[in-house]
C-alpha positions in Angstrom: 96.3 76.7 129.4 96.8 75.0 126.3 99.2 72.6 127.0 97.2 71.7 130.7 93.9 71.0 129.1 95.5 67.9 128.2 95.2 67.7 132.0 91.6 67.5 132.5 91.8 63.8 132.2 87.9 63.3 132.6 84.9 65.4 131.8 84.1 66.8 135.9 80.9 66.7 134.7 80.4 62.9 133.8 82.6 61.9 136.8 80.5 63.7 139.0 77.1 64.1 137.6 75.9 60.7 137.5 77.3 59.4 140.7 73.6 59.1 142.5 71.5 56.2 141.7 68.6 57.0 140.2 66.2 55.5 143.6 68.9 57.4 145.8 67.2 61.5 146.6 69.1 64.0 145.0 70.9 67.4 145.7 71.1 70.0 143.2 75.5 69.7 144.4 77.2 72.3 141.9 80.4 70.8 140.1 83.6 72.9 140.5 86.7 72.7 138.0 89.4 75.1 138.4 93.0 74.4 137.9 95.4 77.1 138.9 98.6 77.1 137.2 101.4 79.5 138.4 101.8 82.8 135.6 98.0 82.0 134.2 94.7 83.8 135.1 92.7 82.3 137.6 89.8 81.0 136.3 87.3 78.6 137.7 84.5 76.7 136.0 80.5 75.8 138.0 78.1 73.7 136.3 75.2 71.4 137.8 75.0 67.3 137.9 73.2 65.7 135.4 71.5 63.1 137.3 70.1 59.5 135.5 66.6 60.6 136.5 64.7 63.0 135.0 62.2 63.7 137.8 64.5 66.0 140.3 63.8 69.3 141.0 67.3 72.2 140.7 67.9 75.0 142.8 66.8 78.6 141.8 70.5 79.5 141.2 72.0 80.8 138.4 75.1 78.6 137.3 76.0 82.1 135.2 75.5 84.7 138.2 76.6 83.3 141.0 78.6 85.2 143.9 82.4 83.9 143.5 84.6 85.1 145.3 88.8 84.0 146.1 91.0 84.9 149.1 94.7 85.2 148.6 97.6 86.6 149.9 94.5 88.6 152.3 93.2 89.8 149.1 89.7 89.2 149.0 88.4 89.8 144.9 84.7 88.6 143.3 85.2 86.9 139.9 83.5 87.9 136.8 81.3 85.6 135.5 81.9 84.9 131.6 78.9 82.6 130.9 78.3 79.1 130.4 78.9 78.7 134.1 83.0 80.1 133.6 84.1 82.9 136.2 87.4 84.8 135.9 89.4 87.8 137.2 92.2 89.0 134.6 93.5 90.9 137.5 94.6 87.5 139.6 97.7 85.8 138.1 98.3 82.3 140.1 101.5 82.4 141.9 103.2 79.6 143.7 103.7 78.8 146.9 100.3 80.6 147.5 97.0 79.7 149.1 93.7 80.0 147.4 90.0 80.0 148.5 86.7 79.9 146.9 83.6 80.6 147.9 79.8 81.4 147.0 76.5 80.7 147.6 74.4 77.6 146.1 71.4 76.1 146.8 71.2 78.0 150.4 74.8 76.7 151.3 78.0 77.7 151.2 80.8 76.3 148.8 84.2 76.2 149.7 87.2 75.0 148.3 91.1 75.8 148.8 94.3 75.0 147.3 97.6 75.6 147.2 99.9 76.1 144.5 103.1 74.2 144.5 106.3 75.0 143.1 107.9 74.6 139.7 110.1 71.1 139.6 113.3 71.2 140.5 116.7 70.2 138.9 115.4 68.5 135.5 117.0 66.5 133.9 117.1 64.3 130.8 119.0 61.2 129.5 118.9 62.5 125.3 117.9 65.5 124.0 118.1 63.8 119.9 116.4 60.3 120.2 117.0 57.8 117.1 114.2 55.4 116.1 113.8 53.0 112.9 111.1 54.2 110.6 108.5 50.7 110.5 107.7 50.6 107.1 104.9 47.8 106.5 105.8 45.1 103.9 109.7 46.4 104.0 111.2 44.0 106.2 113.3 44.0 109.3 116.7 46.4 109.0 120.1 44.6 108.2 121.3 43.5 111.8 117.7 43.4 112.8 115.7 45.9 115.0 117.9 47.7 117.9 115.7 49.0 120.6 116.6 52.5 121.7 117.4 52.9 125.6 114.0 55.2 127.4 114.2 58.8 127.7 114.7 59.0 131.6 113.0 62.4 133.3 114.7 62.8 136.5 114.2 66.1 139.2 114.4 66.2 142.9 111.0 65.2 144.8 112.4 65.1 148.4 108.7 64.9 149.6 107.6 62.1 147.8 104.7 64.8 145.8 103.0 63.7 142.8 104.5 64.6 139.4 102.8 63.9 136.0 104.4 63.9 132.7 102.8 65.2 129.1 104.7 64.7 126.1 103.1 66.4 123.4 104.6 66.2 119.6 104.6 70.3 118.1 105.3 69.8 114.5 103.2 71.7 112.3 103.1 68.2 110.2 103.0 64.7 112.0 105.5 62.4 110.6 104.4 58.8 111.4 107.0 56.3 113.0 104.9 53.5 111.5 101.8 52.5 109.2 99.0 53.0 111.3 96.7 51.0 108.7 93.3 51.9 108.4 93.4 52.6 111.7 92.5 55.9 113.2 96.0 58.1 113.7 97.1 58.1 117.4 97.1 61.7 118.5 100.3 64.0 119.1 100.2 63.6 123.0 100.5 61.1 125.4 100.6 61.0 129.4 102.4 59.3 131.9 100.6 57.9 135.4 101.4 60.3 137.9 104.2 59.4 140.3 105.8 60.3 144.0 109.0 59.1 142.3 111.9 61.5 141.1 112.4 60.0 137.6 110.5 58.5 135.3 111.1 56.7 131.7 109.8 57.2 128.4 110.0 54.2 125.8 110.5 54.2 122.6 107.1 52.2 122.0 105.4 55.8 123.1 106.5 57.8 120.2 104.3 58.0 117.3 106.0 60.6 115.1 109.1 61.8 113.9 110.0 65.5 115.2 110.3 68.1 118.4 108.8 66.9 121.1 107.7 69.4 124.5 107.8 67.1 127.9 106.4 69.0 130.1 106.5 68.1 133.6 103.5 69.0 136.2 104.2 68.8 139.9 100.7 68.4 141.3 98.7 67.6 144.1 97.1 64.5 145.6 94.0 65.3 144.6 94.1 65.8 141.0 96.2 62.7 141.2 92.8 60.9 143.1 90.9 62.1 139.7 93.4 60.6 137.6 92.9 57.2 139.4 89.0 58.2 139.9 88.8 58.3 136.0 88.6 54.5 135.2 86.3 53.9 137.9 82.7 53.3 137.5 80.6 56.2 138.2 78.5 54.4 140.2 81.1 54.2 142.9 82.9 57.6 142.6 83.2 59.7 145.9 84.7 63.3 146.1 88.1 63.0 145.5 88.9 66.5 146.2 89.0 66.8 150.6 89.4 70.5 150.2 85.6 71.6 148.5 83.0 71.6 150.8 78.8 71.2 149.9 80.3 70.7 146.3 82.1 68.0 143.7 84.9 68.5 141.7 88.2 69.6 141.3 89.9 73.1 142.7 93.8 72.4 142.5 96.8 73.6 142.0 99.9 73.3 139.7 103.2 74.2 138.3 105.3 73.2 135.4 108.3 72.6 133.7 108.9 72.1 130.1 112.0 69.9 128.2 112.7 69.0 124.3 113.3 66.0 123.0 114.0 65.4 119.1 112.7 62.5 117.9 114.7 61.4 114.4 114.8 58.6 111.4 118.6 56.9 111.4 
């Protein structure tokens, strides 16, 4: 899931494992992170808090041998634990439309978590597919005519539901090719992200492009509660609750998604 760890917008672990105070009594909670994407293997991810105290006492589990297990489709299969708290079952390929629960045993309780995965977005489509923008050269000067701003890229696909959508646009030349003198400064990267949205389009300016070359837009439909952790990750941690409704005696994330992917060329005049 290349392309979808750009997803993980926040280490689970930070948001989640210092959200007690240190005089507040802790519980050895574990931390889930799974994100199911349809046509990948389904793979989920335990690890413990990390609290601000030192003095707290963990339960006798094993974050590496734990007891997972996932219902789908009344197919019940146990996941194979991979190590550094990662579980997977190569036989399980997420499918859309499909429900999805975990469960195990931690700390004398049992963890639950469900999600359903939704479908691919529907009827893309996109403004450009060959985008022109003025190479700014430091010390050159404005053009002749001066600078002409490009119209956005608009994203558009049908969201009769109002679900959440989220937007990647990640740069795949072997070689980045700079718009403009980034200085001494440190080299954006080749991706950027969009806020998640209920609407059914969105626009990409100009101003977002770094490099010259093929760009992949790839767009997400996702759920409300990775869209909570999107708007959980600028929060204090201090103040953080659960944003995921659907895991019980645990933190986290368990969630579903599905994706779409378009191609934009990004060119000098």
């Amino acid at each position: 899931m290349s392309s979808s760890k750009f997803i993980i917008l926040v280490s689970i672990t930070c948001l989640f494992s210092s959200c007690k105070k240190e005089n507040q009594e802790f519980t050895d909670t574990p931390i889930i992170e799974a994100y199911l994407e349809t046509g990948k293997l389904l793979k989920v991810k335990i690890t413990r808090q990390i609290p601000f105290s030192s003095d707290v006492v963990y339960s006798t589990d094993d974050i590496d041998h734990l007891d997972l297990s996932v219902t789908f489709n009344n197919t019940v299969r146990t996941l194979t634990a991979l190590g550094n708290g990662e579980y997977i079952d190569s036989s399980i390929i997420v499918s859309n439309n499909t429900n999805y629960d975990l469960s195990f045993m931690y700390n004398k309780k049992t963890v639950s978590a469900y999600t359903f995965i939704p479908t691919k977005p529907q009827n893309l489509t996109q403004s450009a597919t060959t985008y022109t923008i003025t190479r700014l050269v430091v010390g050159s000067g404005p053009p002749t005519g001066g600078f002409t701003m490009p119209d956005p890229v608009k994203i558009t696909w049908s969201n009769t539901d109002n679900s959440y959508y989220l937007v990647i646009v990640e740069n795949i030349e072997a070689t980045l090719d700079p718009i403009r003198d980034f200085g001494t400064n440190t080299p954006p990267g080749n991706r950027f992200k969009k806020t998640p949205t209920t609407a059914a389009d969105l626009e990409i300016n100009s101003q977002e492009f770094q490099y010259y070359g093929t760009h992949r837009i790839i767009i997400y439909h996702v759920l409300p509660d990775y869209a909570t952790l999107y708007e959980s990750s600028s929060s204090s941690s201090q103040n953080l609750s659960n944003p995921s409704t659907s895991i019980v005696n645990g933190y986290g994330i368990f969630t579903g998604l599905d994706s779409d992917t378009l191609f934009l060329d990004v060119e000098e005049p």
